[in-house]
C-alpha positions as semicolon CSV with decimal commas, in nm:
position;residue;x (nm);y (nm);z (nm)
1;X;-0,658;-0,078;-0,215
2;X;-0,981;0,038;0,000
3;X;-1,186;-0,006;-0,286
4;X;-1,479;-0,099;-0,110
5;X;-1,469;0,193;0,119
6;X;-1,569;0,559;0,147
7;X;-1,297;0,749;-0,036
8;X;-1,327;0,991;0,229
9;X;-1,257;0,811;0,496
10;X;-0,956;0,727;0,334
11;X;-0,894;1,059;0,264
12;X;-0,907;1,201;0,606
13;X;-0,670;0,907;0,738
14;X;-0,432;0,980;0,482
15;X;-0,429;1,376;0,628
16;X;-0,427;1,250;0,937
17;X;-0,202;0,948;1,032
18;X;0,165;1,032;0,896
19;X;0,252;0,667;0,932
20;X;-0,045;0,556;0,694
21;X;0,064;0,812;0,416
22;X;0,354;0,698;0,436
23;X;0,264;0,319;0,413
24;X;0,003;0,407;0,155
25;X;0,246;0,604;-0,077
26;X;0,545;0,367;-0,045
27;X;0,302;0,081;-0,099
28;X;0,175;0,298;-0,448
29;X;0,564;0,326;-0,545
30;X;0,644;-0,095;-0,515
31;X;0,269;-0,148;-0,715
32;X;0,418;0,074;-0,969
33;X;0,788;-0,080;-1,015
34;X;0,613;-0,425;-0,990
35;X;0,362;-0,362;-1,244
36;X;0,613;-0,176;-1,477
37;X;0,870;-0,466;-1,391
38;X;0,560;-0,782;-1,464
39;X;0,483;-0,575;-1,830
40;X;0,890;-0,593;-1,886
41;X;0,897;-0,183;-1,905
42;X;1,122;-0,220;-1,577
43;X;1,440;-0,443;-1,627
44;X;1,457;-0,586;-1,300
45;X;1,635;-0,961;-1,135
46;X;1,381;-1,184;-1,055
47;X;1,507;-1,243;-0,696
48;X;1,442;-0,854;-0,644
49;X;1,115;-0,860;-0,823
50;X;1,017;-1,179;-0,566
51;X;1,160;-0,913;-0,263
52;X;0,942;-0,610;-0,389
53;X;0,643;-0,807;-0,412
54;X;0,706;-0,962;-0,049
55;X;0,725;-0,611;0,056
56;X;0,446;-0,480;-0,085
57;X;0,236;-0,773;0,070
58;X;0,393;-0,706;0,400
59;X;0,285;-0,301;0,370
60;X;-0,024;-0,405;0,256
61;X;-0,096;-0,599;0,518
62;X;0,026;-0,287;0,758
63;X;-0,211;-0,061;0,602
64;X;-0,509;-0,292;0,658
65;X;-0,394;-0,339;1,003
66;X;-0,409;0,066;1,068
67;X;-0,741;0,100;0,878
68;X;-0,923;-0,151;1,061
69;X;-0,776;0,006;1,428
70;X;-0,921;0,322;1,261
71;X;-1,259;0,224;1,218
72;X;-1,246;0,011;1,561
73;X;-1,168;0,355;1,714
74;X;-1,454;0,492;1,485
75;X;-1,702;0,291;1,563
């Protein structure tokens, strides 16, 4: 996620807005269960699976939210 931009712009969000390190690491946790859980490495129901990926869409689309605010105030 924020591939495209500077790293440390990222960077100093993540030091600076609590509520975007938290989005941003509970949005790394649910990539990493639903990764381990598409590969088969995490045993998971696929009703939950379906509900972890909604989630992770839904922070996703948080964090986006936040970062473009940021670089409204920015700019």
């Amino acid at each position: 996620m924020f591939e495209n931009d500077q790293r440390e712009d990222v960077e100093a969000l993540l030091k600076a807005d609590v509520e975007f390190r938290r989005l941003y690491q509970h949005h790394q946790e649910l990539d990493s269960k639903v990764h381990d859980a598409d590969i088969g490495v995490l045993p998971i129901d696929p009703n939950t699976l379906v509900s972890m990926k909604k989630e992770k869409l839904a922070t996703k689309a948080r964090l986006e939210r936040l970062w473009a605010d940021r670089r409204h105030m920015v700019h």
